[in-house]
NUDRENGU-11727 format. One line per 8 residues: number of its first residue (from 1); their letters; for each residue x, y, z of N, C-alpha, C, O. Coordinates in nm, 4 decimals. Each point is the difference from the previous one (the first is absolute). Layout:
! NUDRENGU-11727
NUM = A = X/Y/Z/X/Y/Z/X/Y/Z/X/Y/Z ~ ...
END
This chain:
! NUDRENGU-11727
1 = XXXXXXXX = -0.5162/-3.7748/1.6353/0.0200/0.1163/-0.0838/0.1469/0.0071/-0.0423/0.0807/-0.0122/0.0922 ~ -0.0341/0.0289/-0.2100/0.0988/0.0064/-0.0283/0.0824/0.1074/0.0283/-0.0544/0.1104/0.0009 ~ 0.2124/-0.1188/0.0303/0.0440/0.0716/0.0474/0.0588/0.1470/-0.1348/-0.0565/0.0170/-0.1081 ~ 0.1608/0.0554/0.1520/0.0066/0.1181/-0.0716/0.1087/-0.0603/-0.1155/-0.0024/0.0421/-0.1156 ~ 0.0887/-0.1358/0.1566/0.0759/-0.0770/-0.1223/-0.1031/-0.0514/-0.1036/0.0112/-0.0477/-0.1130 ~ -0.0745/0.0644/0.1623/-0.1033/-0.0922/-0.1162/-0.0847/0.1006/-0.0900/-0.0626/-0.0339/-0.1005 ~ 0.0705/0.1660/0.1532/-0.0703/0.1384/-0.0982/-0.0037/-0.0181/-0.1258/-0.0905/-0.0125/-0.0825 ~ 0.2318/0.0131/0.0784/0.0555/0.0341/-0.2151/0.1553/-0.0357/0.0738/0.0617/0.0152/0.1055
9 = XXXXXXXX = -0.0489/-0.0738/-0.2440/0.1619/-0.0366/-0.0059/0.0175/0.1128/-0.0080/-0.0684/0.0892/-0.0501 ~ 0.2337/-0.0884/0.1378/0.1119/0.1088/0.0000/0.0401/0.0116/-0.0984/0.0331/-0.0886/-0.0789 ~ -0.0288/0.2125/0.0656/0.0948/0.0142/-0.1272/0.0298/0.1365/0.0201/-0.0765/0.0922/-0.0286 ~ 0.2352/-0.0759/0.0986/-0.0277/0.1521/0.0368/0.0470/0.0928/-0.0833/0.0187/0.0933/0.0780 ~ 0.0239/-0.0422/-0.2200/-0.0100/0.0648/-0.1002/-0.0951/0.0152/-0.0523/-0.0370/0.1166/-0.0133 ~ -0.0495/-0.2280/-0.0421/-0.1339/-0.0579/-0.0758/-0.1444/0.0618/0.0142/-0.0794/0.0558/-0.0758 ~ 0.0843/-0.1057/0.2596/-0.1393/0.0720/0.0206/-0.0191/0.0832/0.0331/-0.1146/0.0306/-0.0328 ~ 0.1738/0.0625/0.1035/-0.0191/0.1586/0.0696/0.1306/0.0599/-0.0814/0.0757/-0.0604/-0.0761
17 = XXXXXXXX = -0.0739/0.1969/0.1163/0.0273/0.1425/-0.0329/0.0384/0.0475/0.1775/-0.0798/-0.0064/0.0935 ~ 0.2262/0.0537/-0.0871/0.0485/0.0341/0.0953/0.1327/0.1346/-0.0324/0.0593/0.0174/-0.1065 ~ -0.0425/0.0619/0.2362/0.0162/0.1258/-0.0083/0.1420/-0.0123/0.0999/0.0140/-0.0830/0.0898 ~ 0.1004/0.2023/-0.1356/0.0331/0.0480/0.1200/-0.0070/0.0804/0.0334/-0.0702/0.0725/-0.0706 ~ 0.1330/0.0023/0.2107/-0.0911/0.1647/0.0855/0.0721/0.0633/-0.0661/-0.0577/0.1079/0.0129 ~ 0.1569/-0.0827/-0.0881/-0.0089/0.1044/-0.0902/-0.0675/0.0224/-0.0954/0.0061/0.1081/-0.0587 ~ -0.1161/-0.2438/0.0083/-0.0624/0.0675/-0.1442/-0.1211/0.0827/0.0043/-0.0812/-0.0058/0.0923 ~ 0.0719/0.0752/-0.1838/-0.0709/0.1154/0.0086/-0.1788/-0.0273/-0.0233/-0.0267/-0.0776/-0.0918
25 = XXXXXXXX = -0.0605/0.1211/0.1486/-0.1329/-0.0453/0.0740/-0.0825/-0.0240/-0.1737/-0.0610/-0.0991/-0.0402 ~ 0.0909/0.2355/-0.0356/-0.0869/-0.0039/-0.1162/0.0537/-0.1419/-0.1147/-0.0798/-0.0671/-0.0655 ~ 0.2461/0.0460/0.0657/-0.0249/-0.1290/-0.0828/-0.0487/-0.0948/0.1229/-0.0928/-0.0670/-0.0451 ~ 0.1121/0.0387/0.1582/-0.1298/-0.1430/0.0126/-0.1382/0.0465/-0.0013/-0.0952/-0.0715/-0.0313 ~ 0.0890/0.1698/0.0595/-0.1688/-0.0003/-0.0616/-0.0143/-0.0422/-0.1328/-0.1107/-0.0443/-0.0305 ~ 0.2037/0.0485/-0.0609/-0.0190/0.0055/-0.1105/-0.0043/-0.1604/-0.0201/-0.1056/-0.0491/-0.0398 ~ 0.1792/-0.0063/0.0572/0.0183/-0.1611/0.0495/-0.0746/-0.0660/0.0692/0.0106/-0.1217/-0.0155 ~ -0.1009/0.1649/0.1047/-0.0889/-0.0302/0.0606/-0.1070/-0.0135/-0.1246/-0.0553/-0.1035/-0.0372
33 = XXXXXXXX = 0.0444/0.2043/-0.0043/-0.1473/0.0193/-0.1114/0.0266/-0.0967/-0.0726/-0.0963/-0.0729/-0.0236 ~ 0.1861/0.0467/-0.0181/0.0591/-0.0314/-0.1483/-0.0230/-0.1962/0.0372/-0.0601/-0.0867/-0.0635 ~ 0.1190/0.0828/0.1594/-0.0114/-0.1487/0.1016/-0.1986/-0.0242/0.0091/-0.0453/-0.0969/-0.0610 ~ -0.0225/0.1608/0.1140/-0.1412/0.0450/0.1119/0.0643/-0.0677/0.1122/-0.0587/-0.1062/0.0209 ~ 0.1401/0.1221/0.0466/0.0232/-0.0370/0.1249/-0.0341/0.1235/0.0800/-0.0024/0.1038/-0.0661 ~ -0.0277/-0.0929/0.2099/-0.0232/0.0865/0.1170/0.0986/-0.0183/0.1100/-0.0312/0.0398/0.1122 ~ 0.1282/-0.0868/-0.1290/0.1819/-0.0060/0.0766/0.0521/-0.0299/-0.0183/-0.0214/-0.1097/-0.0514 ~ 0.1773/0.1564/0.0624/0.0785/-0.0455/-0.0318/0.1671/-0.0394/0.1170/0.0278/0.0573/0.1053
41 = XXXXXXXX = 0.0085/-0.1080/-0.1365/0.1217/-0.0147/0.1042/0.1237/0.1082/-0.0477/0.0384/0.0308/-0.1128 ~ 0.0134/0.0197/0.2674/0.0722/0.0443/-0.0369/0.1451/-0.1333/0.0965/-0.0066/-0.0734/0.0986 ~ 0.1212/0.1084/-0.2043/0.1312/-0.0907/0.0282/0.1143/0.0649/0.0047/0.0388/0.0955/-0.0672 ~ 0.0216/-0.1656/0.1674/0.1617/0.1225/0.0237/0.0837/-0.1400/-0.1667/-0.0662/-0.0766/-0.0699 ~ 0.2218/0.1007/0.0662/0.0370/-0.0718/-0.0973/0.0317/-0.1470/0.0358/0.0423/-0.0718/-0.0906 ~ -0.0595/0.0187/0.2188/-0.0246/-0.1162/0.0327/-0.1206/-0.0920/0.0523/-0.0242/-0.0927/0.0773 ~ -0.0394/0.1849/-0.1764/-0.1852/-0.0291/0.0267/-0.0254/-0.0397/0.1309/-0.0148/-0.1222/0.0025 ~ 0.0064/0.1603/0.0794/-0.0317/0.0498/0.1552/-0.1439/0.1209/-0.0573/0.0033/0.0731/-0.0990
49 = XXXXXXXX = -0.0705/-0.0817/0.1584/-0.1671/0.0488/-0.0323/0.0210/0.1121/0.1403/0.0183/-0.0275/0.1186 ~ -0.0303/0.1708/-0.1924/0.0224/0.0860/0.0784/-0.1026/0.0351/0.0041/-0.0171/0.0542/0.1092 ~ -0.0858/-0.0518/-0.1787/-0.1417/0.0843/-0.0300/-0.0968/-0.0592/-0.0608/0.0279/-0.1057/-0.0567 ~ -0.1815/0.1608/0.0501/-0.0543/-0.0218/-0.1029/-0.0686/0.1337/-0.0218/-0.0454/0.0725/0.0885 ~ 0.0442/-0.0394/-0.2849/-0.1012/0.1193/-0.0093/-0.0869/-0.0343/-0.0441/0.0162/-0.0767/-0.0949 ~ -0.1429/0.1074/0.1308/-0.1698/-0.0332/-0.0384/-0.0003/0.1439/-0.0929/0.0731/0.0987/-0.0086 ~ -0.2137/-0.1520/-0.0628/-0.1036/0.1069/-0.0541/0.0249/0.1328/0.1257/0.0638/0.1053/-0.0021 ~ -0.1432/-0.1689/0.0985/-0.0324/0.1055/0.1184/0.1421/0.0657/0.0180/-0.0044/0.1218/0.0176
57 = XXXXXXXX = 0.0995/-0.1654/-0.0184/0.1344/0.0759/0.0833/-0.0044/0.1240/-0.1512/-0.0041/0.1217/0.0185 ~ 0.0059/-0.1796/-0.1462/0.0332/0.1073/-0.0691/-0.1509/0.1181/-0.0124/0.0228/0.1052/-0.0598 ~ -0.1254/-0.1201/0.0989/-0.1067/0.0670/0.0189/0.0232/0.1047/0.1176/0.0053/0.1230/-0.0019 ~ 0.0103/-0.2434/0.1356/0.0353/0.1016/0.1255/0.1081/0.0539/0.0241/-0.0071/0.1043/0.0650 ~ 0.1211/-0.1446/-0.0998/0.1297/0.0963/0.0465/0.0592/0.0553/-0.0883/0.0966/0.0668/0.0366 ~ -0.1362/-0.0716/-0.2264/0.0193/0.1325/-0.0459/-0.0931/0.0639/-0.0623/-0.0065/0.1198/0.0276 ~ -0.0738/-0.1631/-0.1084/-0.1056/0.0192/-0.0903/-0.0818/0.1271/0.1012/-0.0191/0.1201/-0.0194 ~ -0.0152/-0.2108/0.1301/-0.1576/0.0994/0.0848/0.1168/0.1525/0.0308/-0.0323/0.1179/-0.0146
65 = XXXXXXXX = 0.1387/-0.1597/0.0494/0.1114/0.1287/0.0743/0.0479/0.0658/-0.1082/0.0575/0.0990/0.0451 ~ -0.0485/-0.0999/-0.1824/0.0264/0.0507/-0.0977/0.1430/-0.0158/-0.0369/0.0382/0.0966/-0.0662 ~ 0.0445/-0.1772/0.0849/0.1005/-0.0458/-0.0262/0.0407/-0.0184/-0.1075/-0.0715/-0.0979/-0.0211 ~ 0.1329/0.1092/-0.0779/0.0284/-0.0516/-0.1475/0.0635/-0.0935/0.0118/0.0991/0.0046/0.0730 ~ -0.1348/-0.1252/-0.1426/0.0079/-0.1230/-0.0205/0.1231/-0.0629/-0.0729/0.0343/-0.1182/0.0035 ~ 0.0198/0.2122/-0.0643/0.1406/-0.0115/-0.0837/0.1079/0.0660/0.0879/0.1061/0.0278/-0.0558 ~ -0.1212/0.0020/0.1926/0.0906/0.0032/0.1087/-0.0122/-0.0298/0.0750/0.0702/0.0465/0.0899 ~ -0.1643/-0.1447/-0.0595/-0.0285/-0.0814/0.1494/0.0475/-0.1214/-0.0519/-0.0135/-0.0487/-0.1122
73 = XXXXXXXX = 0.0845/-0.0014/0.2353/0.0739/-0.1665/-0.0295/-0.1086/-0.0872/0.1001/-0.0882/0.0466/0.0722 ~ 0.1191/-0.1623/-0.0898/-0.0645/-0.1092/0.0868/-0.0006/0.0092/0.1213/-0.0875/-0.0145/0.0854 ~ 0.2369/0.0508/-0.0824/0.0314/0.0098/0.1730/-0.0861/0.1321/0.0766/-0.0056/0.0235/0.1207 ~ -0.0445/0.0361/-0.2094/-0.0670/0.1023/0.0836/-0.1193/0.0194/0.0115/-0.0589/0.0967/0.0483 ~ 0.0095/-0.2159/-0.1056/-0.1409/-0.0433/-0.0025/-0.0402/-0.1650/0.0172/-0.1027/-0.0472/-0.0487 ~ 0.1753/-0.0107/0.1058/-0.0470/-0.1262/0.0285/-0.0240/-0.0933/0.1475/0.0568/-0.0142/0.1083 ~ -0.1324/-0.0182/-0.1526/0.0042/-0.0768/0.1797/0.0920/-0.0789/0.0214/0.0206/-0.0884/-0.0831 ~ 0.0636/0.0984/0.2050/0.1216/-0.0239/0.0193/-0.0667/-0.0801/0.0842/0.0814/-0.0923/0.0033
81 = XXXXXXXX = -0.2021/0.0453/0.0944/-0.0081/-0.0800/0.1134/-0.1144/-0.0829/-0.0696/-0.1177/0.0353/0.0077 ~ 0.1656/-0.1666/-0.0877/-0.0434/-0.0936/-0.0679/-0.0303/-0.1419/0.1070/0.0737/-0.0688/0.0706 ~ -0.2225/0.0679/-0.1011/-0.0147/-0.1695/0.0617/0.0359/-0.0710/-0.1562/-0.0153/0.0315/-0.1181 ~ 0.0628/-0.1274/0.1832/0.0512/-0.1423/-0.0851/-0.0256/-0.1039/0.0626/-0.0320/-0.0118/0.1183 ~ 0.0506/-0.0939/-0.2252/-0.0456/-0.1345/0.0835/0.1372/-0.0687/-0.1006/0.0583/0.0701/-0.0827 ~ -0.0259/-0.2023/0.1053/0.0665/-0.1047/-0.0559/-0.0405/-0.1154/-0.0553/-0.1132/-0.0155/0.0458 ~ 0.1390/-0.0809/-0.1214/-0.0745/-0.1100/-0.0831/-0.0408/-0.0407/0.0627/-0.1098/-0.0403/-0.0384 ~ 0.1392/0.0092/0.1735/-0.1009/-0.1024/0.1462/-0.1493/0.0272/-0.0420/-0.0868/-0.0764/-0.0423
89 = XXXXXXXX = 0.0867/0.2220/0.0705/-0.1537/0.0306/0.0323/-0.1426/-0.0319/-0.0957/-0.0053/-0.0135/-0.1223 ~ -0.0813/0.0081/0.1997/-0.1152/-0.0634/-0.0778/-0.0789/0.0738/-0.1068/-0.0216/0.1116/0.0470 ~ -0.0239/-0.1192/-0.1505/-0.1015/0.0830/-0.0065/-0.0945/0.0592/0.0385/-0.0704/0.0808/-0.0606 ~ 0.0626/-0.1253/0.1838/-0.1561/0.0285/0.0614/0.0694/0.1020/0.0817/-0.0494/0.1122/-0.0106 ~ 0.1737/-0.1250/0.1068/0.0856/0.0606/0.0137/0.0186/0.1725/-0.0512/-0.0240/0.1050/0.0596 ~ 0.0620/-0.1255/-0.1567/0.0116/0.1026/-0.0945/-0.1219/0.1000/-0.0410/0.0075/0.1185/-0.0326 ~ -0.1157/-0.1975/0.0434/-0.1009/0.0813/-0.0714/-0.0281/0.0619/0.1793/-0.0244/0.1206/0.0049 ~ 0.0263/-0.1744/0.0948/-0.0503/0.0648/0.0837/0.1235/0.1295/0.0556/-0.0407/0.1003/0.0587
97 = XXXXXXXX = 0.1564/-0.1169/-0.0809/0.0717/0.0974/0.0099/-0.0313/0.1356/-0.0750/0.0059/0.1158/0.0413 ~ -0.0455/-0.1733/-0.1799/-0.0026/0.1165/-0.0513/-0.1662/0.0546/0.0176/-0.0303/0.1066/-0.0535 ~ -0.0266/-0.1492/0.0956/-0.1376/0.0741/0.0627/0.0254/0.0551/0.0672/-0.0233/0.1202/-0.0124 ~ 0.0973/-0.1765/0.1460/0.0227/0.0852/0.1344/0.0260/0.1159/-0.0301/-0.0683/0.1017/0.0111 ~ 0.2117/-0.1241/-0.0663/0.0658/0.1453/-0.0284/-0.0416/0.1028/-0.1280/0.0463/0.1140/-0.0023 ~ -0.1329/-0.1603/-0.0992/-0.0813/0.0624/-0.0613/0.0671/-0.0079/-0.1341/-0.0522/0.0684/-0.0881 ~ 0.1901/-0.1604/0.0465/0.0722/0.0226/-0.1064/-0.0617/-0.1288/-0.1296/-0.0912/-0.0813/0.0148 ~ 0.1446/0.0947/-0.0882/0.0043/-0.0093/-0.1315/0.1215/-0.0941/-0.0616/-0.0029/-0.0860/-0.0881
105 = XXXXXXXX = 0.0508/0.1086/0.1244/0.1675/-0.0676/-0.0372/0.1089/-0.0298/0.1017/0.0406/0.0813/0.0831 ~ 0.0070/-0.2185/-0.0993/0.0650/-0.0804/0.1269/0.1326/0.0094/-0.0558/-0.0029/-0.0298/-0.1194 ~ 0.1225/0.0612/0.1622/0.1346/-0.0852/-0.0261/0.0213/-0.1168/0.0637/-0.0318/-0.0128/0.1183 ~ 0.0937/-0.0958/-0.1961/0.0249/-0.0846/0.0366/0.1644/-0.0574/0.0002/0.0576/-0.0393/-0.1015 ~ 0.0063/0.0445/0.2474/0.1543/-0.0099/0.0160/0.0407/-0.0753/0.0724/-0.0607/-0.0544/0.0922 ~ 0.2138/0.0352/-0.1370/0.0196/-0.1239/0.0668/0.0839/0.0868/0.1341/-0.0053/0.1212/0.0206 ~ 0.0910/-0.2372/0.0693/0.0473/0.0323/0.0958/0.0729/0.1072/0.0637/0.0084/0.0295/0.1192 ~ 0.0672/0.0481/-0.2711/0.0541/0.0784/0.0243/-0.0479/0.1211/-0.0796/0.0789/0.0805/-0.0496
113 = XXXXXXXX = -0.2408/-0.0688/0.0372/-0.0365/0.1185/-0.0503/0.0207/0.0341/-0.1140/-0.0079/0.1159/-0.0408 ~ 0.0515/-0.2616/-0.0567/-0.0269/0.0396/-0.1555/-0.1200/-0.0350/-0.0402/-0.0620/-0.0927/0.0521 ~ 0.0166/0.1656/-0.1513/-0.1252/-0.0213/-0.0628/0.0384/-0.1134/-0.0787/0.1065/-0.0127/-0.0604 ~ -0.2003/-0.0678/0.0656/-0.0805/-0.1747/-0.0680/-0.1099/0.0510/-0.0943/0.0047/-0.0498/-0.1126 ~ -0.1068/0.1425/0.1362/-0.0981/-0.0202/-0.0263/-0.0448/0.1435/0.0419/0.0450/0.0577/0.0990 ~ -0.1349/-0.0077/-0.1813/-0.1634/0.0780/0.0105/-0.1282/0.0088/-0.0309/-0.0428/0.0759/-0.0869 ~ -0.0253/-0.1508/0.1539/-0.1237/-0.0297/0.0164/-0.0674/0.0973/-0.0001/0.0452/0.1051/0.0456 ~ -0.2030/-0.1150/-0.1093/-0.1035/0.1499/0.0155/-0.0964/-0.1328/0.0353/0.0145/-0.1200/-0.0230
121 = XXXXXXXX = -0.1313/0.2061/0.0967/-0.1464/-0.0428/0.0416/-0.0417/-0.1003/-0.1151/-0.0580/-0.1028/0.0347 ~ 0.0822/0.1238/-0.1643/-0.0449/-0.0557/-0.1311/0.0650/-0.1144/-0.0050/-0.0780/-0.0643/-0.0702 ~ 0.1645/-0.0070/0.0942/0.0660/-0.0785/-0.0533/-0.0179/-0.1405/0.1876/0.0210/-0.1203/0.0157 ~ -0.0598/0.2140/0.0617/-0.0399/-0.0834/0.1000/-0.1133/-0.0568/-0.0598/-0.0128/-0.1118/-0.0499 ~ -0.1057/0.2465/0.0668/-0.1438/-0.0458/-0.0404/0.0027/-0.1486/-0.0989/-0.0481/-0.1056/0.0412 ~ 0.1187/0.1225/-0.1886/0.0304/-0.1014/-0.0801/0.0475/-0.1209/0.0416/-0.0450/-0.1056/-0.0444 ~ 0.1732/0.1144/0.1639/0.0243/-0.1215/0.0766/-0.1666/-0.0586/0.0508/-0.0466/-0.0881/-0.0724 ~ -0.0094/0.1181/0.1495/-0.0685/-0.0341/0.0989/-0.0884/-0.0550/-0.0777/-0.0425/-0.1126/0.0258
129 = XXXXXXXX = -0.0088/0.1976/-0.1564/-0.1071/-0.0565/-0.0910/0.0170/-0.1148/-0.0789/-0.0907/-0.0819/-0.0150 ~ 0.2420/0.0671/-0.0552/0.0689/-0.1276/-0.0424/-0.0623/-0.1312/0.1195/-0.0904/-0.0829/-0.0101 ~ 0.1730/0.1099/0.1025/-0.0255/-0.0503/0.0957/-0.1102/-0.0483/0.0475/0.0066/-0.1063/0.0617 ~ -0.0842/0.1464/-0.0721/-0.1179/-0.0322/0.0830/-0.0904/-0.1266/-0.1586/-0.0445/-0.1144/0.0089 ~ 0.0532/0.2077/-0.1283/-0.0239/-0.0931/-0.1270/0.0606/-0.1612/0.0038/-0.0555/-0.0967/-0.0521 ~ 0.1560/0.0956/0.1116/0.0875/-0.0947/0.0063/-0.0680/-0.1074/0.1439/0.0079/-0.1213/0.0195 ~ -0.0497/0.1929/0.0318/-0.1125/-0.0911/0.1457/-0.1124/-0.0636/-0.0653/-0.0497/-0.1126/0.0012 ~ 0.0255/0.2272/-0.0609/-0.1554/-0.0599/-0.0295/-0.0256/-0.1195/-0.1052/-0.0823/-0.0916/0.0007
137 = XXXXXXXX = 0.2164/0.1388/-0.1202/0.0003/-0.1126/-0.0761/0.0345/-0.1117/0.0628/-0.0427/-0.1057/-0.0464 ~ 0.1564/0.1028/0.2063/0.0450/-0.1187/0.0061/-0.1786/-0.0972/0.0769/-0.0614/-0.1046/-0.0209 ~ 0.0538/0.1858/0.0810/-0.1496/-0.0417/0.0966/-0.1170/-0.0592/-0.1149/-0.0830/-0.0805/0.0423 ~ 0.0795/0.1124/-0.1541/-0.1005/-0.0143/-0.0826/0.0608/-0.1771/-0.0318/-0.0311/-0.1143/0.0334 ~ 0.1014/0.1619/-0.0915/0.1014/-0.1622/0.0044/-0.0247/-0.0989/0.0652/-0.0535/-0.1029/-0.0413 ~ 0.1117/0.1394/0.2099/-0.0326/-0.1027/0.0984/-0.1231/-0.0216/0.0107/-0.0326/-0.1063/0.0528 ~ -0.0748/0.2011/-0.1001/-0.1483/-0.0236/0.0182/-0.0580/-0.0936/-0.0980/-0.0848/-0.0820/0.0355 ~ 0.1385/0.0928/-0.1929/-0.0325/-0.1092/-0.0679/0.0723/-0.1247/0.0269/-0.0627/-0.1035/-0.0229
145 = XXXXXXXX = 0.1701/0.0942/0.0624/0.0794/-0.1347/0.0011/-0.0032/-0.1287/0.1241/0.0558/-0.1090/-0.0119 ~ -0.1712/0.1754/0.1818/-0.0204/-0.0604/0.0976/-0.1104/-0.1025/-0.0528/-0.0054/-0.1217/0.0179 ~ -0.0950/0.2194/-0.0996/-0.1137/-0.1664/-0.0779/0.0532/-0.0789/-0.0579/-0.0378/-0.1166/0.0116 ~ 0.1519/0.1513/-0.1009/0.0604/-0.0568/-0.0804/0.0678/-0.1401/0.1031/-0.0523/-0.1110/-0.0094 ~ 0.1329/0.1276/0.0733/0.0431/-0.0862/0.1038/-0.0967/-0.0365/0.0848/-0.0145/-0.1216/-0.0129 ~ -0.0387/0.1524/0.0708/-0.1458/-0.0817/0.0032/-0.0540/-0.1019/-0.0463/-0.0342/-0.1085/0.0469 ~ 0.0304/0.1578/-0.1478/-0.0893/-0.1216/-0.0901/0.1098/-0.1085/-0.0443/-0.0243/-0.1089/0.0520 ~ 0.1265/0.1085/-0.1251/0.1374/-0.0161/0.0557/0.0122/-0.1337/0.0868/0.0149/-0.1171/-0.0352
153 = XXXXXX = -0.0283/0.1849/0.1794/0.0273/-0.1040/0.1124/-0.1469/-0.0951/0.0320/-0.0182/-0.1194/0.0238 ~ -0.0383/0.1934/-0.0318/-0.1479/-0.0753/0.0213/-0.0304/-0.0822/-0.0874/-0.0851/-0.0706/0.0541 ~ 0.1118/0.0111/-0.2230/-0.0187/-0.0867/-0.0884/0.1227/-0.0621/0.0015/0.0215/-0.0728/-0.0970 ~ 0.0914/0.0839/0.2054/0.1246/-0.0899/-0.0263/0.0789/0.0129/-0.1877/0.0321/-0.0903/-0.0774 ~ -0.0262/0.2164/0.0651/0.0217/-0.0027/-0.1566/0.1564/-0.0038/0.0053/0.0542/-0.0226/-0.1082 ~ 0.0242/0.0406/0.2131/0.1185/-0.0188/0.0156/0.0503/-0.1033/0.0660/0.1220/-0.0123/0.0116
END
């Protein structure tokens, strides 16, 4: 199974949408929509991954409490106690982390807690399915090409 380097090329401007705890909850919702993403990272100014805010964080900690959204910042709504994983880890890895713990979206950092990468459930699923397309074609292959050599060695055609 391929590992989490192997998701989607990095590209960390390119592919995600990231926040810091001062910005205010209603523009990333708004960014969120505008993206369809369901999290986002939050970053101090040396991209060190302090947080992440989900759908759910802006549902449960202001929306359901009645909070207005154009004065709530990140920092006061985000999960501050983030599982992460690093390029090591597997996909298979990954997808079972995020079952356990019930999430949706992985950061992915390097040694010193900068964000590399953010992964969602979707872009695993797609790994695994690439992946697995990529077995079957190779197996179909080896399945036509053993008669082939066969016949091959058995008529001395080489």
């Amino acid at each position: 199974m391929p590992s989490i380097k192997d998701i989607k090329k990095i590209k960390f401007n390119d592919e995600y949408i990231f926040f810091g705890p001062e910005s205010i909850v209603s523009e990333i919702a708004d960014s969120m929509d505008l993206k369809n993403i369901g999290a986002v990272p939050i970053l101090n100014e040396q991209k060190i991954l302090l947080g992440v805010v989900s759908e759910r964080d802006i549902v449960r900690k202001c929306v359901k409490d009645g909070r207005d959204p154009d004065l709530v910042t990140a920092s006061d709504i985000m999960t501050s106690e983030i599982i992460t994983v690093d390029l090591k880890t597997s996909s298979e890895i990954a997808i079972k982390i995020m079952g356990e713990n019930n999430i949706r979206h992985l950061p992915v950092v390097d040694d010193q807690n900068r964000l590399i990468n953010f992964i969602s459930h979707r872009d695993l699923i797609s790994s695994v399915r690439d992946s697995t397309k990529l077995n079957i074609i190779l197996i179909t292959f080896i399945c036509m090409i053993i008669p082939i050599v066969f016949l091959v060695n058995s008529f001395g055609w080489i």
